[in-house]
N, C-alpha and C positions, 0 to 999 in steps of 0.2 A: 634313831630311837632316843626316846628323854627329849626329845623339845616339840611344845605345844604350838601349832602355826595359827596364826592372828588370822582370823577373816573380817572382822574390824570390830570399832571399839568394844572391849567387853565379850567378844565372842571368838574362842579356838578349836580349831579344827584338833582332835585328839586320834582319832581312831580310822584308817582302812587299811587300804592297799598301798603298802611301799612305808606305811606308816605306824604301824603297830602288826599287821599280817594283814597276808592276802586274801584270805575269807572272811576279811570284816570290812563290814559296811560302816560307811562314815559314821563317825562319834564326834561328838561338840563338847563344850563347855562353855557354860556361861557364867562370866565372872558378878556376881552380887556382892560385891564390898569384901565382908569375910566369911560369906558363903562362897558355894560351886554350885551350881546344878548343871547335871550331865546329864546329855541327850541319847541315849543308846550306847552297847556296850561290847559292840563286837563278836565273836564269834566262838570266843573259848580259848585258843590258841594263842592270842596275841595280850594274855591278861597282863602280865607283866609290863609290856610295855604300854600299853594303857594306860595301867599304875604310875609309872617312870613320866609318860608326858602330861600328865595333871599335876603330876609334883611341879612340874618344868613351869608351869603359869607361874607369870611374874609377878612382885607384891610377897613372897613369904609364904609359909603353910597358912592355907586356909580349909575350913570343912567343906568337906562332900557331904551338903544338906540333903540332896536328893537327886537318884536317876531313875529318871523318866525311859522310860519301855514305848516306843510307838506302836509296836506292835510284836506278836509274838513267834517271830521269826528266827532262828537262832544265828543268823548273821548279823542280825540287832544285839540278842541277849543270853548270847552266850558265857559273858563272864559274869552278867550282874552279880551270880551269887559271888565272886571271887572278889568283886570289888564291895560288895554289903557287907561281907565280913573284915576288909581291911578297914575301909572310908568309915562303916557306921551308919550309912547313907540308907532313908528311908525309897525303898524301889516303890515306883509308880506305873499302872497300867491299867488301862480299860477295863472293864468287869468283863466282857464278854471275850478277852486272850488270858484271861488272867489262869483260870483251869486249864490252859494248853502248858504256860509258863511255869504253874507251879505245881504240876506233874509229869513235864518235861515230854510230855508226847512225841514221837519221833516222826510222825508225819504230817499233824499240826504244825510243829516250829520248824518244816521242811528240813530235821537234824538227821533223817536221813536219805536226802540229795546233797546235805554236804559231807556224807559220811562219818559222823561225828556224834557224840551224846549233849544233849542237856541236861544238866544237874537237875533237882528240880529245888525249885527258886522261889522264893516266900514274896508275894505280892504285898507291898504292907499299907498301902492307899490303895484303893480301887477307883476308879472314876467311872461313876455310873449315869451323869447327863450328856449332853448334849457340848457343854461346855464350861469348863472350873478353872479356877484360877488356881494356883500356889501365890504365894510370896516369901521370896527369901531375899534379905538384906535391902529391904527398900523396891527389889524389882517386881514388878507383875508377869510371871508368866503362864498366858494362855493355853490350856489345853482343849483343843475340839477333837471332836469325836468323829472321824472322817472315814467310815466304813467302808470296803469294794475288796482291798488287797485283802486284807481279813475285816472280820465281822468285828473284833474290838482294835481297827485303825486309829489313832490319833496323830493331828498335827499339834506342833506346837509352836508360838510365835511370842515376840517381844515387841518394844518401842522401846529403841536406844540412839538418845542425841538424835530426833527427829525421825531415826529408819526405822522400819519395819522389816526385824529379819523374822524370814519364816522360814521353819525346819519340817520340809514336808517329803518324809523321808524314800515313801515308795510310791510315788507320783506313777512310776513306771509299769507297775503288776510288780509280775504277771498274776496271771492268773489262773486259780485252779479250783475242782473241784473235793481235791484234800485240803485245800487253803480253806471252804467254805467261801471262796470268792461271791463278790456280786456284782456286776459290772455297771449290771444300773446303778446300786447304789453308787458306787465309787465316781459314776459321772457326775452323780448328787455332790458327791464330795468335793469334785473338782472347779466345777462351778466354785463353790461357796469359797475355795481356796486362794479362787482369781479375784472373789469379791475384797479378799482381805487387803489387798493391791502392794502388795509386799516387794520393800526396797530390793532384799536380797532374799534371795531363796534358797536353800543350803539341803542338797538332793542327797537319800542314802547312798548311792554308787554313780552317780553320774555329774559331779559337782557344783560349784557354786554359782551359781548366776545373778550378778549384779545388775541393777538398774529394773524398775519394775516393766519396762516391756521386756524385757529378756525374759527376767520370771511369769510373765503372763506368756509370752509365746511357748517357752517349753512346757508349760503344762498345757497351752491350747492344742500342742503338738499332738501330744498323747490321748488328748480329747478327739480329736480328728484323725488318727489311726486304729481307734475301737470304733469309730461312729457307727460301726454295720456289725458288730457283734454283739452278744444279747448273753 
């Protein structure tokens, strides 16, 4: 606990299993000069050390500008409220999971298959296209809007020092029909993901995959094990 692991330049891994607790799904950070922007927040239990390994990025305190929500799942976003009131940090998410997040539904943000509550969490950006950018401290980061797992999915990516890492967090599902899942759409999505031809790929539970055919295969992977399901 208390140290942030590098996944390269600019980019640390903060948040899962063995890392901050076991029912959270991987958490990033992306260092913008003397901003942060964080990529999901885990699952509630492991806030604290959350906390503890953002402090830990090297360079000195800097702000938590903003964390990004990809989706409304509570092994994503289960601390945001606990880190929006320490950080400051304006929380970002889709319009269409934002009503699941910021009245903590408990079978919407599947909070109860992990036996647990969600706060309910003040959305304070909405992202309503297809595709928006932020900018914090000089960086451009991408948000698209990448529907299937749930109906307000987003991915998100950057360009740092030539790479293209992309953080596409539930590539995986599954999928339900208390999720509002869509499998067509999510193939939509998957496509469009591969198009983005991305250096590294930074998965919410199934890790990091460097070199863009790695990241193209395991999303082709997943593309070709729903191919018969509708």
């Amino acid at each position: 606990m208390g140290t942030a692991e590098p996944v390269c330049d600019g980019v640390y891994l903060v948040g899962g299993a063995g890392i901050s607790h076991m029912q959270d799904a991987m958490a990033f950070v992306i260092d913008c000069g003397d901003e942060l922007v964080m990529i999901d927040s885990g699952a509630g239990r492991g806030a604290r050390a959350l906390e503890a390994n953002v402090r830990s990025i090297p360079g000195g305190p800097k702000r938590v500008s903003y964390l990004i929500l990809t989706h409304c799942h509570v092994d994503h976003i289960g601390s945001a409220r606990y880190l929006r009131e320490i950080f400051g940090c304006t929380v970002v998410a889709h319009d269409l999971d934002a009503e699941a997040i910021e009245s903590g539904d408990p079978v919407v943000t599947a909070a109860s298959w992990y036996n647990t509550t969600l706060p309910e969490t003040p959305v304070d950006r909405r992202i309503y296209g297809g595709h928006e950018v932020i900018l914090a401290g000089g960086r451009e980061i991408h948000c698209i809007h990448t529907p299937g797992h749930t109906p307000g999915s987003i991915s998100v990516y950057l360009d740092i020092e030539g790479k293209r890492v992309l953080f596409g967090q539930d590539i995986h599902g599954p999928f339900s029909d208390d999720f509002n899942s869509d499998i067509g759409r999510w193939r939509q999505s998957m496509e469009r993901l591969m198009e983005l031809e991305a250096d590294i790929l930074c998965e919410g539970h199934f890790g990091i995959f460097t070199g863009k055919e790695r990241a193209r295969d395991y999303i082709r992977g997943y593309l070709d094990q729903y191919a018969h399901e509708y």
